[in-house]
KEGUGU-822599 format. One record per residue (C-alpha): residue number from 0; residue in three letters; x, y, z. Coordinates in steps of 0.25 Angstrom, whole numbers, plus 5000, padded with zeros to 4 digits. Example, Ala and Ser with C-alpha at 12.3 -4.5 7.8 and 13.67 -1.06 7.14 Angstrom:
[0 'ala' [5049 4982 5031]]
[1 'ser' [5055 4996 5029]]
% end
This chain:
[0 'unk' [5591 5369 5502]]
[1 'unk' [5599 5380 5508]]
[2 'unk' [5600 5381 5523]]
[3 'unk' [5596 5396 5523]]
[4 'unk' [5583 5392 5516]]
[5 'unk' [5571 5391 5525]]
[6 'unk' [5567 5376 5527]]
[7 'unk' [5556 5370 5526]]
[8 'unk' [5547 5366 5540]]
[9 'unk' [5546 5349 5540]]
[10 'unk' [5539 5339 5547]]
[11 'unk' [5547 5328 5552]]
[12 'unk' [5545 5315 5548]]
[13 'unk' [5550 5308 5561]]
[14 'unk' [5562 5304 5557]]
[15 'unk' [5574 5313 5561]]
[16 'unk' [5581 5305 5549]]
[17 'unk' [5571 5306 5536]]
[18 'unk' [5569 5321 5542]]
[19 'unk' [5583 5324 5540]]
[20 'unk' [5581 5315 5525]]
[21 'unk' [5570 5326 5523]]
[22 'unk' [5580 5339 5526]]
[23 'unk' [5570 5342 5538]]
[24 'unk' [5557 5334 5540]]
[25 'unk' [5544 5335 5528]]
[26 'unk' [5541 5349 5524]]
[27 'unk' [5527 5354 5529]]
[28 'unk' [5518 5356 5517]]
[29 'unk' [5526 5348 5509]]
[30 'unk' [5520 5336 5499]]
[31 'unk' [5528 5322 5501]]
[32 'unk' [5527 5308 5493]]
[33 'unk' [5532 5297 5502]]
[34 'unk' [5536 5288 5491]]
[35 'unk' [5539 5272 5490]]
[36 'unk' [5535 5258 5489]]
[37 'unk' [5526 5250 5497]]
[38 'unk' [5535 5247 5510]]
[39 'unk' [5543 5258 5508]]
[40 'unk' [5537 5266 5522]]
[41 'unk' [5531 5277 5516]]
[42 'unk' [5519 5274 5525]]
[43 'unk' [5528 5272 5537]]
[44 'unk' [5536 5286 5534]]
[45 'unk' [5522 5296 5532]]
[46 'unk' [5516 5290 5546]]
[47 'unk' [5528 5291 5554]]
[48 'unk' [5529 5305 5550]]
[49 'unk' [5516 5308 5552]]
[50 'unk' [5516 5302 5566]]
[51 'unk' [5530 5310 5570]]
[52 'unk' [5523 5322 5564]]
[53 'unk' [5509 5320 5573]]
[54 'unk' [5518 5317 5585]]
[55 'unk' [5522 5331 5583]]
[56 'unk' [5507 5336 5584]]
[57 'unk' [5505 5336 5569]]
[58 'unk' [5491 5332 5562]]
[59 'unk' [5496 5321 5552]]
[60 'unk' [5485 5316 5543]]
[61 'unk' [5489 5303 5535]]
[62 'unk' [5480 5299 5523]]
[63 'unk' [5477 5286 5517]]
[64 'unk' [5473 5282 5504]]
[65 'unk' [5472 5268 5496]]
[66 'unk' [5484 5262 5502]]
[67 'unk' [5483 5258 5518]]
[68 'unk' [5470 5258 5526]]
[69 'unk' [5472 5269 5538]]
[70 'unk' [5469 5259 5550]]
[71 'unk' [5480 5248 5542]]
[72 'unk' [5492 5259 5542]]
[73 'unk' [5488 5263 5556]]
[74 'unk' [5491 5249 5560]]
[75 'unk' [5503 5247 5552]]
[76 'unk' [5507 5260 5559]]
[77 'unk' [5505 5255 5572]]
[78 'unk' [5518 5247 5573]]
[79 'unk' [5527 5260 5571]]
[80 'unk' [5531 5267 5583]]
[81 'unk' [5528 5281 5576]]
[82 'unk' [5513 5278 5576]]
[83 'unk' [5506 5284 5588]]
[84 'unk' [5490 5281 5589]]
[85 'unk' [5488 5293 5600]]
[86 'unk' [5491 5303 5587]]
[87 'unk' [5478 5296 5579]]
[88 'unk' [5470 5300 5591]]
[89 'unk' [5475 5311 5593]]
[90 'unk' [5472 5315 5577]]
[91 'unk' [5488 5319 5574]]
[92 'unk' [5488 5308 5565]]
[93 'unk' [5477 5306 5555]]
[94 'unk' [5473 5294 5544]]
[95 'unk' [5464 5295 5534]]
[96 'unk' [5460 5287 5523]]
[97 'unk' [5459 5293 5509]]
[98 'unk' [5455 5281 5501]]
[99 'unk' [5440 5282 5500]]
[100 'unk' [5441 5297 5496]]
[101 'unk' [5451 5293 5485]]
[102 'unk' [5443 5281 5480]]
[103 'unk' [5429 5288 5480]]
[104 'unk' [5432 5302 5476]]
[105 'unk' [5445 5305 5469]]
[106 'unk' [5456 5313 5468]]
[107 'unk' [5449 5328 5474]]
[108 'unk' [5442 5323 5484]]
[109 'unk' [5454 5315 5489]]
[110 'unk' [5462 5327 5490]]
[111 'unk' [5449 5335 5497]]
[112 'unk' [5450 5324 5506]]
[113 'unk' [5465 5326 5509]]
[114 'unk' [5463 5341 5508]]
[115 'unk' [5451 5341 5518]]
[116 'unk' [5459 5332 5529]]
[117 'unk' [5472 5340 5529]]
[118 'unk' [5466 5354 5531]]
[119 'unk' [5456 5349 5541]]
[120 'unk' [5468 5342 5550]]
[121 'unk' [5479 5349 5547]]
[122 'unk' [5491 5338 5547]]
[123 'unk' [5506 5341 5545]]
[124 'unk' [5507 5329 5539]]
[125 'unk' [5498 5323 5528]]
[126 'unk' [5501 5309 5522]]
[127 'unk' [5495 5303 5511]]
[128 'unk' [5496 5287 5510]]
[129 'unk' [5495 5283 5500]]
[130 'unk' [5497 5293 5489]]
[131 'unk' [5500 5285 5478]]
[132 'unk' [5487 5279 5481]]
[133 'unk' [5480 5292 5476]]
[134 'unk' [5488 5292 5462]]
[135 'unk' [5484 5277 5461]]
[136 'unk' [5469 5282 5461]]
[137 'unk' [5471 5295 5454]]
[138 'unk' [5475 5289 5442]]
[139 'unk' [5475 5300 5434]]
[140 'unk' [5489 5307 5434]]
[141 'unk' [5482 5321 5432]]
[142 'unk' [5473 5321 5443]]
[143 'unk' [5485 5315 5452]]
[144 'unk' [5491 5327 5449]]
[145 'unk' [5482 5336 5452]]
[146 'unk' [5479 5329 5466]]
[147 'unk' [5493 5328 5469]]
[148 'unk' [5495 5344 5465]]
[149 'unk' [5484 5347 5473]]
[150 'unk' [5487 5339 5484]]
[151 'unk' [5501 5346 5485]]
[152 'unk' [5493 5360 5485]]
[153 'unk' [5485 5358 5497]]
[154 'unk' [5496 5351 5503]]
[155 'unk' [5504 5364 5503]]
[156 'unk' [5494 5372 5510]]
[157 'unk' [5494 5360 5521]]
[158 'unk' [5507 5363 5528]]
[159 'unk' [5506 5349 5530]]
[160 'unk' [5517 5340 5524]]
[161 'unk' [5511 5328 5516]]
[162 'unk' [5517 5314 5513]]
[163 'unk' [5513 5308 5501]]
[164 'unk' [5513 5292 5501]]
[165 'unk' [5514 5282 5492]]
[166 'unk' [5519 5272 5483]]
[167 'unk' [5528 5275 5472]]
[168 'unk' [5539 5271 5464]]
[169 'unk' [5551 5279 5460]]
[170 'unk' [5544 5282 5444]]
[171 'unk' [5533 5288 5450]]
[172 'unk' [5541 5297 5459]]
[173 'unk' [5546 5303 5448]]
[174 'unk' [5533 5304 5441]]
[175 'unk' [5522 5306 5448]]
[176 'unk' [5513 5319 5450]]
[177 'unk' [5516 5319 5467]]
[178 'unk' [5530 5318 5468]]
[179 'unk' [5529 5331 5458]]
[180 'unk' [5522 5338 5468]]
[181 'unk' [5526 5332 5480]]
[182 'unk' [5536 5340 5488]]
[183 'unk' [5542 5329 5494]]
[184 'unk' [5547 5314 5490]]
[185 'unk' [5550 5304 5499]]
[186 'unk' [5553 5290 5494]]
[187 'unk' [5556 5277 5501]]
[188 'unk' [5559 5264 5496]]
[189 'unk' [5566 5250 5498]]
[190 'unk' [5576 5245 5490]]
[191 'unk' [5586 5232 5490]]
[192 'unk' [5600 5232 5496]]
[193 'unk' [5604 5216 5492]]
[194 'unk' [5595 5209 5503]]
[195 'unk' [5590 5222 5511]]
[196 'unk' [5579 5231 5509]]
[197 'unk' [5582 5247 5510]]
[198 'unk' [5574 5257 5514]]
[199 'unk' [5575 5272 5507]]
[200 'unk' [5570 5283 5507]]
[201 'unk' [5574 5296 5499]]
[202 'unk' [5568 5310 5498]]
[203 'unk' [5567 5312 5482]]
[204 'unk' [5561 5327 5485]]
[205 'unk' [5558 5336 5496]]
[206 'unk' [5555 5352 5491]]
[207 'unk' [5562 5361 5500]]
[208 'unk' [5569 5351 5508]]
[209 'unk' [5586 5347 5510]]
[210 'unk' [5583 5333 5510]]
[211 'unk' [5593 5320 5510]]
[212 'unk' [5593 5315 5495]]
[213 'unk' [5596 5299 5494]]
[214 'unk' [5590 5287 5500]]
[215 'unk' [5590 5287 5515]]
[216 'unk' [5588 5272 5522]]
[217 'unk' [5576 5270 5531]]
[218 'unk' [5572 5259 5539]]
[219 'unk' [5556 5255 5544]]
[220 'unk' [5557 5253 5559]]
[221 'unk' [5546 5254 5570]]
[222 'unk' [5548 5269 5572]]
[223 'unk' [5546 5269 5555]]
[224 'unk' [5557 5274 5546]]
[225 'unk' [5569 5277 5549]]
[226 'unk' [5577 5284 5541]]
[227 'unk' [5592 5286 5540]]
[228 'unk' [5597 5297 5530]]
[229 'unk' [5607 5291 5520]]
[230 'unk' [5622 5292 5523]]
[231 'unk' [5627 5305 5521]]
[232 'unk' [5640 5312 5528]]
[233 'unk' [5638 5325 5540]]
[234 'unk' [5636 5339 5531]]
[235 'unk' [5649 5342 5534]]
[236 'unk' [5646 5355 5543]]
[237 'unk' [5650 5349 5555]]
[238 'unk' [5660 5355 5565]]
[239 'unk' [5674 5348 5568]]
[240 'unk' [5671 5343 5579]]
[241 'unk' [5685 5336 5585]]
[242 'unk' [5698 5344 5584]]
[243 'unk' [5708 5340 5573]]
[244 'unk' [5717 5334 5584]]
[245 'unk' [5707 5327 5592]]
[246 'unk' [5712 5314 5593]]
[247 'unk' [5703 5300 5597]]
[248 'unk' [5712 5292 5605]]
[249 'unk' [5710 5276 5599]]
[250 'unk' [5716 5271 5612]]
[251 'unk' [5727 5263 5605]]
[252 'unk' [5740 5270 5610]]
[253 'unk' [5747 5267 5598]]
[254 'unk' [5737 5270 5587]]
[255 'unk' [5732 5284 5593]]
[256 'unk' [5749 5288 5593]]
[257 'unk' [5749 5283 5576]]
[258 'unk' [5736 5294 5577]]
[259 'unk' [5742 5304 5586]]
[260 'unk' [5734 5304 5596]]
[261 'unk' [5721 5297 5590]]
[262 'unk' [5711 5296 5580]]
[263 'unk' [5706 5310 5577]]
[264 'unk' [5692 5312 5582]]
[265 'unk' [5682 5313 5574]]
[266 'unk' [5688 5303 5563]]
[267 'unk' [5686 5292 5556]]
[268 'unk' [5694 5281 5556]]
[269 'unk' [5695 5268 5548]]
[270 'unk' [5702 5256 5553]]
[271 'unk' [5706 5246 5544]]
[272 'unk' [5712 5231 5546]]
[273 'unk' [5710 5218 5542]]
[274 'unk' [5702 5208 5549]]
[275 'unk' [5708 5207 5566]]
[276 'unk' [5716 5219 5563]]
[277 'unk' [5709 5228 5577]]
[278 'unk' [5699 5236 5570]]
[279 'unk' [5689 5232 5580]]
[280 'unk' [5698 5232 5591]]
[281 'unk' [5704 5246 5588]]
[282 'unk' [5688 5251 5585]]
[283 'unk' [5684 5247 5601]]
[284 'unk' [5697 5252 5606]]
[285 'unk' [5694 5266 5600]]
[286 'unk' [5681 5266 5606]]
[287 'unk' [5684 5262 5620]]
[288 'unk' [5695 5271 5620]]
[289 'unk' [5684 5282 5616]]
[290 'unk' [5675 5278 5626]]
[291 'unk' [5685 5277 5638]]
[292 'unk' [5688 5294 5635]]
[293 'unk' [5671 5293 5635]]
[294 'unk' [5670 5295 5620]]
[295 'unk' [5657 5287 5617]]
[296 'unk' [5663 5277 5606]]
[297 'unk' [5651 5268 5596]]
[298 'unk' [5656 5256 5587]]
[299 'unk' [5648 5253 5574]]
[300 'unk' [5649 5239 5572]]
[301 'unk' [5646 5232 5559]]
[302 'unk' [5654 5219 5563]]
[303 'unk' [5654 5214 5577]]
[304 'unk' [5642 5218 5585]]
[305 'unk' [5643 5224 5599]]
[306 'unk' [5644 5212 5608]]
[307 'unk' [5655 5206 5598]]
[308 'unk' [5662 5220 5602]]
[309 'unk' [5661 5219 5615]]
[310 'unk' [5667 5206 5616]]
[311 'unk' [5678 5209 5606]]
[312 'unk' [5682 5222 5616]]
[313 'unk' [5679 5211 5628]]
[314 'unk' [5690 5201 5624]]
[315 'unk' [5699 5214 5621]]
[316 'unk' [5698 5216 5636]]
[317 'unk' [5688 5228 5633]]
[318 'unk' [5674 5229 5640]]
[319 'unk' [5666 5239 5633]]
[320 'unk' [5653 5238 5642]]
[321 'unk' [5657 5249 5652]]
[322 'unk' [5658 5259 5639]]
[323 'unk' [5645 5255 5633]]
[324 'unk' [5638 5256 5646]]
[325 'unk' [5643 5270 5648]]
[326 'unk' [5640 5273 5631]]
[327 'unk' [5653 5274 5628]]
[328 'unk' [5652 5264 5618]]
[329 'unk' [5643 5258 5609]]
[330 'unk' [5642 5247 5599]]
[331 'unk' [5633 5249 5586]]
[332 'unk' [5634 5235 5579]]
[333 'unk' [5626 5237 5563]]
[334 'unk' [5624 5224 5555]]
[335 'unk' [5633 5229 5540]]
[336 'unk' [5621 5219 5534]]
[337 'unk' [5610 5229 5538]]
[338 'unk' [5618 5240 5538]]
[339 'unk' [5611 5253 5531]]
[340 'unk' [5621 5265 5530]]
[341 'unk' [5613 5276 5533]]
[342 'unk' [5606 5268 5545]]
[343 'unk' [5620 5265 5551]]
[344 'unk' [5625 5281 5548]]
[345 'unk' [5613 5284 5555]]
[346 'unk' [5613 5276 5565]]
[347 'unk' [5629 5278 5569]]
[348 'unk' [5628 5292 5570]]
[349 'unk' [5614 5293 5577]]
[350 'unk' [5624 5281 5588]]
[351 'unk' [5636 5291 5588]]
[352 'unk' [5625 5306 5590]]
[353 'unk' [5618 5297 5602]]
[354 'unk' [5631 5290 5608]]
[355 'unk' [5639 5304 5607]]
[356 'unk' [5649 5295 5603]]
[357 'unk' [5664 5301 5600]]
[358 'unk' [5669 5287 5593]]
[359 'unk' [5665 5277 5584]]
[360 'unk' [5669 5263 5577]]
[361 'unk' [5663 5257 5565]]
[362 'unk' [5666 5242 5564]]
[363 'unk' [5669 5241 5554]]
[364 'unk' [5667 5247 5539]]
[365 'unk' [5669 5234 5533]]
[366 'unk' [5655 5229 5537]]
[367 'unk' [5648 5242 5536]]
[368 'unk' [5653 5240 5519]]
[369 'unk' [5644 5228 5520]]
[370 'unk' [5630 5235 5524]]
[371 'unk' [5632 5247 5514]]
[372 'unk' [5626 5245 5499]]
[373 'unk' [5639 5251 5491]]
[374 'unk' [5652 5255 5493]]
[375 'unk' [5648 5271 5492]]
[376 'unk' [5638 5269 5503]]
[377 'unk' [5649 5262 5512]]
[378 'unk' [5658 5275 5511]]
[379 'unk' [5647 5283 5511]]
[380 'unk' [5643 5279 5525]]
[381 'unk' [5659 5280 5530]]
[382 'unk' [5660 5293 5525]]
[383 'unk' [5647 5298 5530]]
[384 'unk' [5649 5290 5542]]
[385 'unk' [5664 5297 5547]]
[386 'unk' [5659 5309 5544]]
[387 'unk' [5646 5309 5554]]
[388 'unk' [5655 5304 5564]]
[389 'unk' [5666 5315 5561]]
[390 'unk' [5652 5326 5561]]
[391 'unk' [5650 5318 5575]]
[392 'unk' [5664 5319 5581]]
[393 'unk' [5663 5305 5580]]
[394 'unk' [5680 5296 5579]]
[395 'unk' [5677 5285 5571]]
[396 'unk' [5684 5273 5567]]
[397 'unk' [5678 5263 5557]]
[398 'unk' [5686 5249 5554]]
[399 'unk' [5687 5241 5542]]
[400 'unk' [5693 5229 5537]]
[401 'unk' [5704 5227 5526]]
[402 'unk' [5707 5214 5519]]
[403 'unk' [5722 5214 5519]]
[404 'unk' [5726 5205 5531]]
[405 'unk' [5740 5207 5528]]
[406 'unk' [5746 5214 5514]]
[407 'unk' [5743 5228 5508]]
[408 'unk' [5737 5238 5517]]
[409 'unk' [5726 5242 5510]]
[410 'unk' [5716 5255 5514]]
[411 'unk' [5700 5253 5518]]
[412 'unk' [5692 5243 5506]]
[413 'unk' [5682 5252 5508]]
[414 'unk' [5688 5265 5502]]
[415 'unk' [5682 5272 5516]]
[416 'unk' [5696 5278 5522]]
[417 'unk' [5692 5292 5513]]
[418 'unk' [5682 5293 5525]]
[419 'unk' [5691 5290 5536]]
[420 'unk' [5701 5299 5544]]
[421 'unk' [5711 5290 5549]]
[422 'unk' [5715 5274 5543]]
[423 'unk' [5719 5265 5553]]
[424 'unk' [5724 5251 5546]]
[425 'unk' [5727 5240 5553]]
[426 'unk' [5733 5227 5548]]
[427 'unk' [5739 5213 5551]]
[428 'unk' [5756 5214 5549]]
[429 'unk' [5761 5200 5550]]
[430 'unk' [5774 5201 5557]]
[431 'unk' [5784 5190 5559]]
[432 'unk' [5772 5179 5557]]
[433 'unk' [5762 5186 5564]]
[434 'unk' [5752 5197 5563]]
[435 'unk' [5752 5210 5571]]
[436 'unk' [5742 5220 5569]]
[437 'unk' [5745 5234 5564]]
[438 'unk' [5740 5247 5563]]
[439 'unk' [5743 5261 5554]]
[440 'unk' [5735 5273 5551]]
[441 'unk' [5735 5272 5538]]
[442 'unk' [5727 5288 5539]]
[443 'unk' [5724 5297 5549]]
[444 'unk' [5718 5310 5543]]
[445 'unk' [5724 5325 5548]]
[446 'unk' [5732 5318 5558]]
[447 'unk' [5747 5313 5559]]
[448 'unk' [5748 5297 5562]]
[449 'unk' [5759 5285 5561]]
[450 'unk' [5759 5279 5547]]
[451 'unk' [5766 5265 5554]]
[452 'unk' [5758 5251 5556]]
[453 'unk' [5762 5248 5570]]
[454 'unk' [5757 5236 5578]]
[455 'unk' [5742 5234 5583]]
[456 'unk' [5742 5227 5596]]
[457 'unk' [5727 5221 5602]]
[458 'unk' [5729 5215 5613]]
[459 'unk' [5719 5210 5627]]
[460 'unk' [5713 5225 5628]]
[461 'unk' [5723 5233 5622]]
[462 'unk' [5726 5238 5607]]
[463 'unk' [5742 5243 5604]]
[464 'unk' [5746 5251 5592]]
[465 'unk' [5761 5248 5595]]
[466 'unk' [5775 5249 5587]]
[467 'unk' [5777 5249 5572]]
[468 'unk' [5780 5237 5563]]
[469 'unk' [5794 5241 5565]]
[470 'unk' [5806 5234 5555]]
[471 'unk' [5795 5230 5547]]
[472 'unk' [5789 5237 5533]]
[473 'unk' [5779 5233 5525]]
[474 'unk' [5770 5233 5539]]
[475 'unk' [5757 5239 5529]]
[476 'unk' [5757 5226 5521]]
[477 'unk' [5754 5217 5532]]
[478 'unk' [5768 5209 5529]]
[479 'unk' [5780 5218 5534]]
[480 'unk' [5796 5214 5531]]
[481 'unk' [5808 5217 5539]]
[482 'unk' [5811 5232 5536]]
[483 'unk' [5824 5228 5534]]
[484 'unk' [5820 5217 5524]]
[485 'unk' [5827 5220 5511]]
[486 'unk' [5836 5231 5514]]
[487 'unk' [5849 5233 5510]]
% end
């Protein structure tokens, strides 16, 4: 839809998320099937939007049919913090059974009946639970038709906007008289990931509305569903919002001269290492150095958790609770086992809009890879990830481990440097019988840097970047000779 068209007026659903799913909230007048299998929250979704819309001061008028009794959903309902008996009393929200109408006198007095109650209230939103029900007892296709055509008639006089409930499968989707005439589609389902079930939902069709295509995760809580729109990178209108030479000091004397000065803000950064190298320990120093210039700093941790961190930082001779304490820094530890992507997008940049945070860690990529169903999705995450941070102002550093102890010095294994700025290695060099650390910036994009590995010092309370491997070659291979070795 172009942007100069008139939009449509919607109703919210309650959920700042699924509205923005939506292009913008349920149109008015418009006809919607909320489709899915038994469980799915169907049920759960038409209430909760009903009972945002009648906190609003809108008549909502939920009708029931064959499949739950009205005083057994009121009391399922009861356990959500959405439901709010006040708005019965005060008749914003009404229930009414259609069963004995349906089983008594058919197809036209049912919709008289549906008809009669609309006009004489007057709701903004009408649902009907459960629709399939109706087809079940109309079980001539013709007459099904019809009452579905004329239900989607008197509907469009209503200037209500009507959910359409039931229980269908993705064949009778595509075949079905009231997904024809419907103006909306709205489907949620489960499905397996391994040992995990996965909530979905995805809007199929939606007349007149820019709506997000794909399946988006959701999750039943005691505030009902909540939705987190699939990954998906900034629209890329936003405004630059560092200068090109704007520089993020590390804190590391010797790593922010090999960067001129620093990382450049609003980048992203990989560092990479094996196993001890000081990915963690350069992570913390970068955020404490952040937080001491009152740059509010988060760490995303998908390793260690946040007691691990601070006793890490303590035996380093850092105490990071006077920083916390003053919201300078914050820890966000995330299980990679229960790790959904769009949830942790979601939730990481709803941390760094509340936090006004000017930094950020991830610890580390390599467990993130283990919560995320493909390869595709894990980059797809990264991508999206770097660039809601850049939209953001956000200088982020995200570290991952390598294999390579010592030997060839290989780029990232999970083929994510394309969405990083600047590559940082660092690495074990044996030397004489003994292993130094060493760092080199493998890239740093749009910026002059130092190409050499020099030595990585940590010692109690401090991190050095000092001299280079000097008279040595071969430092990148983890195994350097004499420079001199060999020559004539």
């Amino acid at each position: 839809m172009s942007p100069a068209q008139p939009r449509l007026p919607c109703l919210s659903t309650g959920s700042l998320a699924f509205d923005e799913i939506l292009g913008g909230g349920l149109p008015v007048r418009s006809v919607n099937v909320v489709a899915g299998e038994p469980g799915a929250g169907k049920t759960i979704f038409a209430l909760q939007t009903l009972f945002h819309q009648a906190r609003q001061g809108k008549k909502c008028l939920y009708l029931t049919t064959l499949s739950e009794p009205a005083l057994k959903l009121v009391s399922y309902m009861q356990q959500f913090s959405f439901f709010d008996e006040r708005l019965f009393a005060e008749k914003q929200v009404m229930i009414a059974d259609l069963g004995s109408v349906m089983r008594r006198k058919g197809a036209d007095e049912t919709l008289a009946e549906i008809v009669g109650r609309v006009e004489q209230e007057e709701p903004a939103i009408v649902v009907i639970d459960s629709f399939k029900a109706l087809r079940d007892l109309l079980t001539d296709p013709a007459a099904m038709r019809t009452f579905a055509y004329d239900l989607a008639v008197h509907v469009s006089s209503w200037g209500a906007a009507t959910l359409l409930v039931g229980e269908y499968t993705p064949e009778e989707i595509a075949t079905l008289s009231e997904f024809a005439i419907a103006d909306g589609i709205i489907r949620l389902f489960n499905r397996r990931d391994e040992l995990r079930a996965i909530r979905e939902v995805e809007v199929l069709k939606l007349r007149g509305a820019n709506f997000v295509t794909g399946g988006h995760f959701f999750e039943i809580t005691g505030d009902g569903l909540v939705f987190y729109p699939r990954v998906r990178g900034p629209d890329g209108s936003f405004a630059e919002l560092e200068a090109l030479d704007a520089r993020a000091p590390t804190g590391i004397a010797g790593l922010d001269d090999m960067l001129g000065g620093g990382l450049p803000r609003a980048s992203a950064t990989v560092v990479q290492g094996g196993t001890g190298t000081g990915k963690t320990m350069l992570g913390l120093q970068f955020l404490i150095e952040g937080a001491r210039n009152g740059e509010p700093g988060v760490h995303f941790a998908l390793e260690e958790t946040a007691n691990q961190l601070r006793r890490i930082a303590q035996a380093f001779g850092w105490d990071l609770g006077a920083l916390e304490q003053r919201g300078l820094l914050t820890f966000r530890y995330v299980s990679p086992v229960e790790m959904s992507t769009d949830r942790f997008l979601a939730e990481a940049r709803a941390d760094v809009a509340r936090l006004g945070a000017r930094r950020a860690v991830l610890d580390s990529l390599t467990s993130m890879a283990l919560g995320v169903p493909s390869d595709r999705r894990f980059k797809e995450l990264v991508y999206a990830m770097t660039k809601h941070f850049r939209a953001a102002g956000v200088t982020v550093n995200m570290n991952m481990e390598i294999s390579d102890l010592l030997g060839s010095a290989q780029l990232s294994g999970h083929g994510v440097s394309f969405a990083a700025d600047n590559v940082i290695q660092l690495k074990y060099v044996e030397v004489d019988g003994h292993l130094d650390r060493g760092i080199s910036v493998l890239k740093a994009r749009g910026i002059r840097h130092a190409t050499d590995v020099r030595r990585l010092d940590l010692g109690a309370g401090r991190i050095e970047v000092t001299s280079a491997f000097a008279g040595l070659r071969g430092v990148l291979t983890g195994l350097p000779e004499p420079a001199t070795r060999g020559a004539k």
